[in-house]
C-alpha positions in Angstrom: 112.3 -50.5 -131.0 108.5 -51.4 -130.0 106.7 -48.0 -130.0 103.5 -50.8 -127.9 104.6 -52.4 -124.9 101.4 -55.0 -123.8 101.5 -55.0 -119.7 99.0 -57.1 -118.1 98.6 -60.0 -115.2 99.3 -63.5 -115.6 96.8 -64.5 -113.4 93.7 -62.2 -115.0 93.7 -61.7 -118.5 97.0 -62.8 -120.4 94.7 -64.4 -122.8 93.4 -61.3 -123.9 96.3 -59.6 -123.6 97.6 -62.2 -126.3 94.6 -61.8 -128.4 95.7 -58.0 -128.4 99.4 -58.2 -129.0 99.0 -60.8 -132.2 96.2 -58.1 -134.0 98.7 -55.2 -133.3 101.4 -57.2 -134.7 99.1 -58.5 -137.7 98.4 -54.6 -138.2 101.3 -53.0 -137.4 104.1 -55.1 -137.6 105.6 -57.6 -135.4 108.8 -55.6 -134.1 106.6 -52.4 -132.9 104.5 -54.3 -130.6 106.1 -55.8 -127.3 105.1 -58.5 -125.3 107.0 -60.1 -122.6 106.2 -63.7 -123.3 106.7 -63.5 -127.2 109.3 -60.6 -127.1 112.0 -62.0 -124.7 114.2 -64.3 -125.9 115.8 -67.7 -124.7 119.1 -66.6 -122.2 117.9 -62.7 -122.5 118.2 -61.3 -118.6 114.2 -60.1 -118.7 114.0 -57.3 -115.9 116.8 -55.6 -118.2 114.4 -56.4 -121.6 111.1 -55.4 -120.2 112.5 -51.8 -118.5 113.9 -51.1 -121.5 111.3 -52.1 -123.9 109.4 -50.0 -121.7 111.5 -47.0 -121.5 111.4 -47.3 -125.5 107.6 -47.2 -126.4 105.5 -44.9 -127.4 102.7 -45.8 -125.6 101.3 -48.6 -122.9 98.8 -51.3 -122.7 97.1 -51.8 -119.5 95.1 -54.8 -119.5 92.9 -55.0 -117.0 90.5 -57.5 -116.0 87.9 -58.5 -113.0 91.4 -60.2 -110.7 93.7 -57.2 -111.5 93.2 -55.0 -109.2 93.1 -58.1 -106.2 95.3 -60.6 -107.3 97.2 -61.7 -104.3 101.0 -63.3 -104.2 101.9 -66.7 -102.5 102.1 -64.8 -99.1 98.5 -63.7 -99.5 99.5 -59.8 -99.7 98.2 -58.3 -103.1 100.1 -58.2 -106.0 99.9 -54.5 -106.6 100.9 -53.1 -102.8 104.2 -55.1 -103.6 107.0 -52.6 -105.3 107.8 -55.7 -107.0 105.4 -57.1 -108.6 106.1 -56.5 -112.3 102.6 -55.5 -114.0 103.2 -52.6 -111.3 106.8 -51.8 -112.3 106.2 -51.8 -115.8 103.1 -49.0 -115.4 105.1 -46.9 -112.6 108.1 -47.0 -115.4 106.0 -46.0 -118.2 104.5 -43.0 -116.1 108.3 -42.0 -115.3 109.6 -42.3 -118.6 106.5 -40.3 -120.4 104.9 -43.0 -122.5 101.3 -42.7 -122.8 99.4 -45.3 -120.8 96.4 -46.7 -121.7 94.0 -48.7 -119.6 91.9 -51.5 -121.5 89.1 -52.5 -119.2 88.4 -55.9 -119.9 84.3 -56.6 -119.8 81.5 -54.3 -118.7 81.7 -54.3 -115.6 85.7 -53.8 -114.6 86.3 -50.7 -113.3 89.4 -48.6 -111.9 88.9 -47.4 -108.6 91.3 -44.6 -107.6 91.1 -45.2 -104.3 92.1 -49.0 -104.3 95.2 -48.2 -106.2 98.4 -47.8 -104.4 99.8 -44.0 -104.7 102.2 -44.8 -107.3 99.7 -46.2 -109.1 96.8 -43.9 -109.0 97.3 -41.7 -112.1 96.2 -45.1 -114.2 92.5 -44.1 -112.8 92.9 -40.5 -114.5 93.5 -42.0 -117.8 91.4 -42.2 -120.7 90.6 -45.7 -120.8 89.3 -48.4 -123.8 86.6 -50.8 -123.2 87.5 -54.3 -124.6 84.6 -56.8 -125.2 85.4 -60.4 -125.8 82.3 -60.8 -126.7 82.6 -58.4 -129.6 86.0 -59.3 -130.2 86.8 -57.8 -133.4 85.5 -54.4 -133.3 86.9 -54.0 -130.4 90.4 -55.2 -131.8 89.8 -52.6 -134.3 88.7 -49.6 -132.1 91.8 -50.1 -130.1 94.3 -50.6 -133.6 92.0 -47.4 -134.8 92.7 -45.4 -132.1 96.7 -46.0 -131.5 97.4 -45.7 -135.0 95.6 -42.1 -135.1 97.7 -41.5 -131.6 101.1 -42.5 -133.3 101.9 -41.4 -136.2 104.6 -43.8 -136.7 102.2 -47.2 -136.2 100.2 -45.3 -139.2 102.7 -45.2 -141.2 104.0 -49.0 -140.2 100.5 -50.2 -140.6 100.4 -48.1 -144.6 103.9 -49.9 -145.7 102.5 -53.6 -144.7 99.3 -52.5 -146.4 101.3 -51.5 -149.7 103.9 -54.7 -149.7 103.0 -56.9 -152.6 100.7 -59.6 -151.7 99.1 -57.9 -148.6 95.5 -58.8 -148.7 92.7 -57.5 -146.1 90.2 -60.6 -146.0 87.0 -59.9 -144.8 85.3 -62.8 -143.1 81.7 -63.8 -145.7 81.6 -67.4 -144.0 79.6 -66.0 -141.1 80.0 -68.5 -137.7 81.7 -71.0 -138.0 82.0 -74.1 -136.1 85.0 -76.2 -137.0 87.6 -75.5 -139.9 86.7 -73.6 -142.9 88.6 -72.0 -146.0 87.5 -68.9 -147.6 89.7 -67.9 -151.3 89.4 -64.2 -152.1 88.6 -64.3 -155.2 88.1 -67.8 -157.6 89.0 -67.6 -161.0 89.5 -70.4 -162.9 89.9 -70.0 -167.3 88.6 -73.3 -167.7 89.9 -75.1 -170.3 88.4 -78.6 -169.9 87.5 -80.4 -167.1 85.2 -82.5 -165.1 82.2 -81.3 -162.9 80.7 -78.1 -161.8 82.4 -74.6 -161.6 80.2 -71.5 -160.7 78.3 -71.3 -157.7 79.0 -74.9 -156.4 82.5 -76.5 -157.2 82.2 -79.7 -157.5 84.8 -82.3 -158.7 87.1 -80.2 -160.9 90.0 -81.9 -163.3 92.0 -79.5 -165.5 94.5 -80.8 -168.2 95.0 -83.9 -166.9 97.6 -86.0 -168.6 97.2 -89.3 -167.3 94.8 -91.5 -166.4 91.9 -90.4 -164.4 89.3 -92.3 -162.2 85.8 -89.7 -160.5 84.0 -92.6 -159.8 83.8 -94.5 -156.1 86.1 -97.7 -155.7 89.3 -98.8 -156.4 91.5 -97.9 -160.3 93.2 -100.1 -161.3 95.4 -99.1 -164.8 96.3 -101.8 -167.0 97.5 -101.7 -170.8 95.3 -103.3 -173.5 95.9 -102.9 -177.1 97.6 -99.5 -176.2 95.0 -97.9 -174.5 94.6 -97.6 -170.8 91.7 -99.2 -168.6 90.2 -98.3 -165.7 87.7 -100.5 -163.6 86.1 -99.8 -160.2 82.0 -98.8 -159.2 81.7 -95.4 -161.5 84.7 -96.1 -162.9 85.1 -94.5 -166.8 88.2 -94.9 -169.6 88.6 -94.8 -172.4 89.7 -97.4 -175.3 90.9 -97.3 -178.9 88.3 -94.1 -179.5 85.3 -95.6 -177.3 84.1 -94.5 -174.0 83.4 -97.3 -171.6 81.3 -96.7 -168.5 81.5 -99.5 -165.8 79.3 -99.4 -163.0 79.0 -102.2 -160.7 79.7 -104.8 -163.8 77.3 -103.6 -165.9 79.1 -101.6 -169.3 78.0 -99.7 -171.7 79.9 -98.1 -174.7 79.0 -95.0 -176.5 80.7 -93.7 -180.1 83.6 -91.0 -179.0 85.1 -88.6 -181.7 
């Protein structure tokens, strides 16, 4: 049973309203958070799944954006004067059934206006609202976890059980902004026992226990047998022969004594 049921408008902020669903269901746990799109499955009859998903929760999403409110249908009436329309039904049903309903106000500058509401709708502009910034995505994601989980105690207690599940880790972002791709570890620990290159600070090229033959250099390797040792040739290229460390770079060799 979804104790969050994420209503919003196709056409104004179903992005958002994405962005939204998949934190709640980071933090609290896929199952309590409802979203038609995600939620409904293949062959499932949806008016049944959505009324009832909606008649189950705990508490309701509104999200609202600058088209909600005059978002029209292909015969140019507006989508919330039709009985209906289904980001409509869903609110109406969550008033009759006594789920708390919660207006999230995309932007600065969206507003509820009681007045343009249709009757069945107007309670939605008495509600205590949340302001929802894309611009300051992630606090905002957090205010609105913050506040639902001190609102339901059951989501607290969801959101305590993930937290306590071995291998749960809360990552903190350090990178900063990022453009592209990047990877950030935890925590780095490496007991070192032998290697090539650089770990601290900078980790460079880093070859632990290797067993075989091994080429750092630029080019090609090429691994060949000679008097029972293994060589390695290429620009940079390094092996190492009958006790003697040979360095090849770019046909010039030198040797040097190895114990």
């Amino acid at each position: 049973m979804p104790d969050v049921f994420v209503n919003y408008r196709t056409d104004d902020e179903e992005a958002t309203a994405t962005l939204i669903e998949r934190e709640l269901s980071r933090r609290f746990g896929d199952r309590r958070v409802f979203r038609a799109s995600k939620s409904i499955g293949i062959g499932q009859a949806f008016p049944r799944e959505l009324l009832t998903a909606v008649r189950r929760s705990s508490v309701l999403l509104a999200v609202i954006g600058a088209r909600w409110a005059d978002a029209r249908k292909a015969d140019g009436r507006r989508a919330l004067d039709d009985p209906t329309d289904w980001t409509r039904r869903e609110i109406v049903e969550a008033f009759e059934s006594g789920a708390l309903v919660v207006p999230v106000l995309v932007g600065r500058t969206t507003r509820l206006d009681r007045h343009a509401l249709p009757p069945e709708l107007a309670e939605l502009a008495d509600c205590q609202y949340l302001r929802f910034d894309t611009r300051d995505a992630d606090s905002g994601l957090r205010r609105i976890g913050d506040e639902l989980a001190r609102t339901i105690p059951q989501l607290a207690e969801a959101e305590q059980r993930i937290d306590g599940e071995p291998g749960a880790v809360q990552t903190r972002n350090e990178v900063g902004r990022v453009d592209g791709s990047a990877v950030q570890a935890r925590d780095y620990r490496h007991d070192q026992s032998g290697g090539i290159g650089n770990v601290g600070r900078d980790v460079g090229t880093f070859i632990n226990n290797a067993s075989g033959p091994v080429h750092t250099g630029s080019g090609a390797q090429h691994n060949t047998t000679r008097h029972g040792g293994v060589e390695i040739h290429g620009d940079g290229g390094s092996y190492v022969e009958r006790g003697t460390v040979n360095n090849d770079f770019g046909g010039r060799r030198d040797r040097e004594g190895h114990r």
